[in-house]
C-alpha positions as CSV (number, residue, x, y, z in Angstrom):
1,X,103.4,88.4,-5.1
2,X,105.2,86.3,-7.8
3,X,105.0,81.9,-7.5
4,X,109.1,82.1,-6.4
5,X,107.8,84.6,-3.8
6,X,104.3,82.1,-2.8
7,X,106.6,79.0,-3.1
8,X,109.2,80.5,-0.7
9,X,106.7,81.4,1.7
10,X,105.4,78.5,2.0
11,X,108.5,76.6,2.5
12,X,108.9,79.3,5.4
13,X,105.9,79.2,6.8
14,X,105.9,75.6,7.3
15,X,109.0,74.8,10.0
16,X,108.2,78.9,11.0
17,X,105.1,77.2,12.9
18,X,106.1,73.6,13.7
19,X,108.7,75.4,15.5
20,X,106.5,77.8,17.1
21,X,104.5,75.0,18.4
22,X,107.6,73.2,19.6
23,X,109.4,76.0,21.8
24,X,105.9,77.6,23.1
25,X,105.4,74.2,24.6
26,X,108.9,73.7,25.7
27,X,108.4,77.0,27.6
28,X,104.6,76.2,29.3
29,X,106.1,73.1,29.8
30,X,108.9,74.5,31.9
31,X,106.8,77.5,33.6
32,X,104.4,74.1,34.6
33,X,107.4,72.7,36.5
34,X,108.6,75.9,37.9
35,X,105.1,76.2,39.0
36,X,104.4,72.4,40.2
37,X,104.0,73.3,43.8
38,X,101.4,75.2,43.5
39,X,99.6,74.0,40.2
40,X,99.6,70.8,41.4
41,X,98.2,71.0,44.7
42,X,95.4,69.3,45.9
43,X,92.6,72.3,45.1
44,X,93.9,72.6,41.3
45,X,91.5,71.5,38.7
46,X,92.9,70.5,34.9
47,X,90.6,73.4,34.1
48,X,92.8,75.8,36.2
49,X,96.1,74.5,34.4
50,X,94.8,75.2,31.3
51,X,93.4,78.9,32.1
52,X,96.8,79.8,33.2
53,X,98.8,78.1,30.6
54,X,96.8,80.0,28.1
55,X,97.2,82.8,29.8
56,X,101.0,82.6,30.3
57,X,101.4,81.8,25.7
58,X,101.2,85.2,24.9
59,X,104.5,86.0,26.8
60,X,106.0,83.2,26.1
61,X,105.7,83.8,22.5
62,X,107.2,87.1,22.9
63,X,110.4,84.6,23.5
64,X,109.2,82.0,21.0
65,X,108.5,84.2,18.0
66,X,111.8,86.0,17.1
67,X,113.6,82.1,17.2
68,X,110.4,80.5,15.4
69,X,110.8,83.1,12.6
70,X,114.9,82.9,12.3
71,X,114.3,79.1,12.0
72,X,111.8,78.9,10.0
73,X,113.7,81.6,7.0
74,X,117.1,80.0,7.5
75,X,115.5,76.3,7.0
76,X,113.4,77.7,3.8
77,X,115.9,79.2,2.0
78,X,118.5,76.5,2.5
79,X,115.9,73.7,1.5
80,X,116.0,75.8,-1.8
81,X,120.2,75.9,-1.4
82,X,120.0,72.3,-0.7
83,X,118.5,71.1,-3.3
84,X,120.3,72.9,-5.4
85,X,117.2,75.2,-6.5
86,X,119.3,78.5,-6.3
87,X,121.9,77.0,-8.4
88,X,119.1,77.0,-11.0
89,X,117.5,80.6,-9.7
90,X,121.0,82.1,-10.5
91,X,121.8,80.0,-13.7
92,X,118.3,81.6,-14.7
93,X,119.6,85.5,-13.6
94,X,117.9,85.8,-10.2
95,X,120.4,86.7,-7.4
96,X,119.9,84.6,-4.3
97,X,119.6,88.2,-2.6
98,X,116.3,88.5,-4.6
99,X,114.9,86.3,-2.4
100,X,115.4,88.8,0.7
101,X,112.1,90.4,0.3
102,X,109.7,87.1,1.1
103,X,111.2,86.6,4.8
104,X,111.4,90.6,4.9
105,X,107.6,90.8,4.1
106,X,107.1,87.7,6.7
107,X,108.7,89.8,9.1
108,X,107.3,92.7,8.9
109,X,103.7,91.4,9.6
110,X,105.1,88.6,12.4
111,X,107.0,92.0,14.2
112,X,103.8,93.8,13.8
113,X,102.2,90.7,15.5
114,X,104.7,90.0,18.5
115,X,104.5,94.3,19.2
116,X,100.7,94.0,19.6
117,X,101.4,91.0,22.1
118,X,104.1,92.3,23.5
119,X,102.6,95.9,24.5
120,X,98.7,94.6,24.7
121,X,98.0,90.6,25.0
122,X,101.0,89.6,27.5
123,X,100.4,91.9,29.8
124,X,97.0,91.2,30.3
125,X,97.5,87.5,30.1
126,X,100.1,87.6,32.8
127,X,98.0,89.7,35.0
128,X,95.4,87.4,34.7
129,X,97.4,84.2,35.3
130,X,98.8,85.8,38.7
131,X,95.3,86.5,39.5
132,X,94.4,82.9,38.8
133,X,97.7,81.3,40.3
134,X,96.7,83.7,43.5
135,X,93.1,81.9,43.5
136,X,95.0,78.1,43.0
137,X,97.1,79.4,46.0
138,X,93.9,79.6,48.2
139,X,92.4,76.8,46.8
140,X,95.1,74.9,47.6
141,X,95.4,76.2,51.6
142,X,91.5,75.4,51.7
143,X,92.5,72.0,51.0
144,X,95.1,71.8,53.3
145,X,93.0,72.6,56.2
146,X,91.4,69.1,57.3
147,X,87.6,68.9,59.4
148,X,88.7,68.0,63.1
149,X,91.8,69.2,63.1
150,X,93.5,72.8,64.5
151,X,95.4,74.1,62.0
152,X,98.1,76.1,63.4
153,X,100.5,77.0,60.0
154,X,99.2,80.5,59.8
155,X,101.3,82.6,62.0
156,X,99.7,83.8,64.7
157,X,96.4,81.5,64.5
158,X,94.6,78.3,65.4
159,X,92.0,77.4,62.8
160,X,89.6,74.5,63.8
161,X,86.4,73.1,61.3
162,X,83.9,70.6,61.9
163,X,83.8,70.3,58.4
164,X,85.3,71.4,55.1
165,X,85.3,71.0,51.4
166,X,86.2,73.1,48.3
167,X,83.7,76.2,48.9
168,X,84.4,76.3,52.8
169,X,83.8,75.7,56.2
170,X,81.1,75.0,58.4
171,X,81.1,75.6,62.3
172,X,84.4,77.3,62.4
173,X,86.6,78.4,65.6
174,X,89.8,81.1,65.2
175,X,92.3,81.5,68.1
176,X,93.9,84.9,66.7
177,X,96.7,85.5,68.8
178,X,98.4,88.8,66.7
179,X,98.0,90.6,69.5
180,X,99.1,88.7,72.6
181,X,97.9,91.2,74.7
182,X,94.6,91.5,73.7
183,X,93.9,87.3,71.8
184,X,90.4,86.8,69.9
185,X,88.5,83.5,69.7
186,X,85.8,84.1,66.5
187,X,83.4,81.4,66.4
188,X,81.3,80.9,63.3
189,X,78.3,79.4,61.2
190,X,80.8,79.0,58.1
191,X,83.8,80.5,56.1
192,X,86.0,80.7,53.6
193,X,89.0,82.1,52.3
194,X,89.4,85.2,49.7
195,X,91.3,87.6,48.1
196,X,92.1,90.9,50.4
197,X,91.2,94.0,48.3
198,X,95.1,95.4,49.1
199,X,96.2,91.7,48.0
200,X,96.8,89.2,50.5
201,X,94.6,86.6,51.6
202,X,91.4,87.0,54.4
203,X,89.0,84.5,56.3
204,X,85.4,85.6,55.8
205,X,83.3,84.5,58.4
206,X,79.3,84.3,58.5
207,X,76.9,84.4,61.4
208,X,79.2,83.8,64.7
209,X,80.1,85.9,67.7
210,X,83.4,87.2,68.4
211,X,85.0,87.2,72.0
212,X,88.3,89.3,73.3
213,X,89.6,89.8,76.6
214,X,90.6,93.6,76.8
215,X,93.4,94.2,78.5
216,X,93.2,95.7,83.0
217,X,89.6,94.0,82.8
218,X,88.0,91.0,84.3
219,X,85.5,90.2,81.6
220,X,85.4,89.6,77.7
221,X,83.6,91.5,75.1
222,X,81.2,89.4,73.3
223,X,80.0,91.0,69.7
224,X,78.0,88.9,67.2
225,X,78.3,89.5,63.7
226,X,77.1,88.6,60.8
227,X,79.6,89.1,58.3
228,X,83.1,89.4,59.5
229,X,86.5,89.0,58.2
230,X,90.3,88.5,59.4
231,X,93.3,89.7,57.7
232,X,95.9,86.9,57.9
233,X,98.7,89.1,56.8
234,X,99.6,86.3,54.1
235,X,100.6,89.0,51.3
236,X,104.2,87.9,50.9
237,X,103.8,84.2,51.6
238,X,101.5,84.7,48.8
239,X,103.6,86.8,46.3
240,X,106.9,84.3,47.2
241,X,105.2,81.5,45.9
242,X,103.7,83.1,42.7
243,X,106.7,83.5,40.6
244,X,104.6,86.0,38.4
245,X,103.8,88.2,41.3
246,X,105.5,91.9,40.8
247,X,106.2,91.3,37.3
248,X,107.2,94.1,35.3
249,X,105.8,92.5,32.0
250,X,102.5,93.1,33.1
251,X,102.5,96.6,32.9
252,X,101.0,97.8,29.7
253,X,103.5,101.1,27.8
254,X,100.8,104.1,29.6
255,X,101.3,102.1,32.7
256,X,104.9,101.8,32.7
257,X,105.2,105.4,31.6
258,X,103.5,106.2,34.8
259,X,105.8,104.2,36.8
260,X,108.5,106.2,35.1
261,X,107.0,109.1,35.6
262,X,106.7,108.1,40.0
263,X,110.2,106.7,40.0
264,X,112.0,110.2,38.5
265,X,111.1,111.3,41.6
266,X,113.6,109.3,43.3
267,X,116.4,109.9,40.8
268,X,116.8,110.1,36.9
269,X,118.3,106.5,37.3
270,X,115.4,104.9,38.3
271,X,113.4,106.3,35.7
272,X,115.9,105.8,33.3
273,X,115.5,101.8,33.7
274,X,111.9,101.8,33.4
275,X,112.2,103.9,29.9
276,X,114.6,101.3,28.9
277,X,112.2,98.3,29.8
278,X,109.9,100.0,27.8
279,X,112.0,100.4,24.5
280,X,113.4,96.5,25.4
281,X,109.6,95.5,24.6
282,X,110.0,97.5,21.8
283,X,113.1,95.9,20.2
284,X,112.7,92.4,20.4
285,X,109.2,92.8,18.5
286,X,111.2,94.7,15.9
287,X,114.6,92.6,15.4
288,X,112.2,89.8,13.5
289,X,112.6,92.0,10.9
290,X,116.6,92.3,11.5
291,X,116.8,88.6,12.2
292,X,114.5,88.1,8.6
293,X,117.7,90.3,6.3
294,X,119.9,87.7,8.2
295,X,117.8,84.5,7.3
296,X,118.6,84.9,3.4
297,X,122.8,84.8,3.5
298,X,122.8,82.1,6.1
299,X,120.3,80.2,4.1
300,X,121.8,80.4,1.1
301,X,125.7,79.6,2.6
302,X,124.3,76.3,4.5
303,X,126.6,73.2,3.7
304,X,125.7,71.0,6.5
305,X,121.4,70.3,5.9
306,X,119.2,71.1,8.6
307,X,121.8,70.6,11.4
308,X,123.5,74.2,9.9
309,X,120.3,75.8,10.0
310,X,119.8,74.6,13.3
311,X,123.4,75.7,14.4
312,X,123.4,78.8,12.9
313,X,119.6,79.9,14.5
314,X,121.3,79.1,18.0
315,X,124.0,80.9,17.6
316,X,122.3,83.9,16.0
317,X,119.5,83.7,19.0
318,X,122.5,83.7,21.4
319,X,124.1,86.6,19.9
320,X,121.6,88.5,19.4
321,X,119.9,88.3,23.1
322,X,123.7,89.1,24.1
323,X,124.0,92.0,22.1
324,X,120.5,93.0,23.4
325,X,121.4,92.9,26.9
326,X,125.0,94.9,26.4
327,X,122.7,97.4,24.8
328,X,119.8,97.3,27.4
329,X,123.2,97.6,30.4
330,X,124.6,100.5,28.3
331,X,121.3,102.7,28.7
332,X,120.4,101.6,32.1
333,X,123.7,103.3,33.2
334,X,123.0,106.3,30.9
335,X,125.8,105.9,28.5
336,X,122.8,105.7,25.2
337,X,120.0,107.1,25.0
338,X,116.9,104.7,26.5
339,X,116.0,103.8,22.9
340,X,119.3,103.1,21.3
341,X,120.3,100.3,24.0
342,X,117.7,97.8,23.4
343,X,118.3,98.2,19.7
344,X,121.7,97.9,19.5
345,X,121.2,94.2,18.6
346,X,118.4,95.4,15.6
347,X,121.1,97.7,14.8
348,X,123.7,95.4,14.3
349,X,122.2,92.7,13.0
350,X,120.9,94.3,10.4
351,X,124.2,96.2,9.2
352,X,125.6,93.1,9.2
353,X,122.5,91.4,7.3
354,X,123.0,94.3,4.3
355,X,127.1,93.9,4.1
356,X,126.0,90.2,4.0
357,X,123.3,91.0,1.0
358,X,125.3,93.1,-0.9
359,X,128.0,90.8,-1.3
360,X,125.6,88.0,-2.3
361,X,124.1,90.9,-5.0
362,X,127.5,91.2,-6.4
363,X,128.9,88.1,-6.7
364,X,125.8,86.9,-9.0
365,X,125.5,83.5,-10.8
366,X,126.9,81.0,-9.5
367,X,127.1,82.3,-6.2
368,X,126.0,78.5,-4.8
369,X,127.5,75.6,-5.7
């Protein structure tokens, strides 16, 4: 790599990761708020926030990477335009277009980046932040259930504890009344909530005799136990107040191909999306290389300083998402292939990006003035 190619790196690489930085905590910051009902409950620890923030950046830099990148090219090159430092590069025989191959080779290892966390580190990050927004959930229910007092918000059940803190219960009593013909009263040592195994939430009980009053009979059954627990049915109270639960992002590609695979049964159409989704995770990844040939001939056309740049990044994000979601429609409803939708927009951008170099090529010295 030459110095012009080191020197416009770096002045790439510098506003590539301030803006980075900026718009991945622009978007935390707004999954926080989205989120405040449950991450700021009264069982939520600073710790917790910051496991699940952590573990919601890698998607959000699937978002943040693509702009970052386009910003950071167009504001390198057109510091150089700006100051008048291509005026000398031409004067000196270099085409601006010359300059093509430093964002280019940017690109190509930043899209290399966002595929491995888009296909590999999101998903897992996302899974593991629903598993930790699940346990906040709990946390937060636990805290909500005072010592003295019958708790009566679960449908169906009275819950009463002498006492309780964050790991528990002590001396518990449970009305279950799911059945009205046949009610239970559990009485208990101690419990606590946790995760069902088929999601959901349960109330594991410890040491504490169960009573229910069968139906056409005079007496109760009495059974004591020693480990017990109760299903309280709170699956989809649970999944509608964790906005990550049954998101598709979390699938990994074999995973999703699998879905595919299950939903073909129903119709080609289902199926159909879900190869779509797949090559959508795909595509964005891959237009930072697109949006990279585009950085050069808007960088070195900017009259305007750093609001241009700025301008022109917004409206090439815009358009480019736009184009990307026609494209993404077109193959959900079968008119392209799965793979051409989603890169439609790569497709595009990057014609336009080589019209757009070519004409730069040709026009030679004294191209900026």
């Amino acid at each position: 790599m030459s110095a012009l190619d080191r020197y416009l790196a770096r002045e790439i690489l510098l506003p590539f990761g301030a803006a980075l930085l900026f718009l991945t905590q622009l978007l935390l910051a707004s999954q926080l708020l989205a989120q405040a009902d449950v991450l700021f409950g009264a069982g939520v620890s600073l710790r917790d926030v910051a496991a699940i923030l952590a573990d919601l950046a890698p998607h959000m830099l699937e978002y943040v990477l693509p702009v970052a990148f386009l910003l950071g090219a167009v504001l390198g090159v057109g510091r150089l335009a700006e100051d008048r430092e291509l005026v000398a590069l031409s004067a000196a025989g270099i085409s601006p277009a010359r300059l093509v191959r430093v964002p280019l080779l940017l690109g190509a290892a930043v899209s290399a980046l966002a595929l491995w966390i888009s296909l590999q580190v999101a998903p897992a990050g996302l899974r593991d932040a629903r598993a930790r927004i699940d346990g906040v959930i709990r946390k937060n229910l636990q805290g909500e259930i005072r010592p003295g007092v019958f708790y009566e918000d679960i449908p169906g059940l009275t819950l009463y504890a002498e006492s309780a803190d964050r790991r528990g219960f002590q001396h518990v009593l449970i009305a279950d009344r799911t059945n009205p013909a046949a009610p239970v009263l559990a009485l208990a040592a101690s419990g606590r909530f946790e995760a069902a195994p088929g999601g959901g939430l349960r109330l594991l009980l410890e040491n504490g005799e169960l009573h229910r009053e069968q139906p056409d009979a005079r007496d109760y059954i009495v059974g004591r136990f020693e480990r017990a627990s109760i299903d309280l049915g709170l699956g989809h109270a649970l999944d509608s107040r964790n906005r990550l639960a049954g998101s598709p992002f979390e699938l990994r590609p074999s995973e999703i191909l699998r879905v595919a695979a299950e939903a073909g049964t129903k119709g080609p159409e289902h199926a159909r999306w879900w190869h779509t989704f797949l090559w959508r995770r795909v595509a964005v990844p891959l237009g930072i290389l697109a949006l990279g040939l585009l950085a050069v001939p808007i960088g070195a056309a900017r009259r305007g300083g750093r609001a241009f740049g700025y301008g022109m990044t917004l409206f090439g994000v815009v358009a480019y998402y736009s184009l990307l979601r026609f494209g993404e429609a077109l193959s959900q409803k079968g008119t392209l292939p799965p793979w051409l939708g989603p890169n439609v927009a790569n497709l595009t951008v990057a014609a336009m990006a080589i019209v757009l170099l070519v004409q730069l090529a040709r026009r030679g010295v004294g191209v900026v003035r």
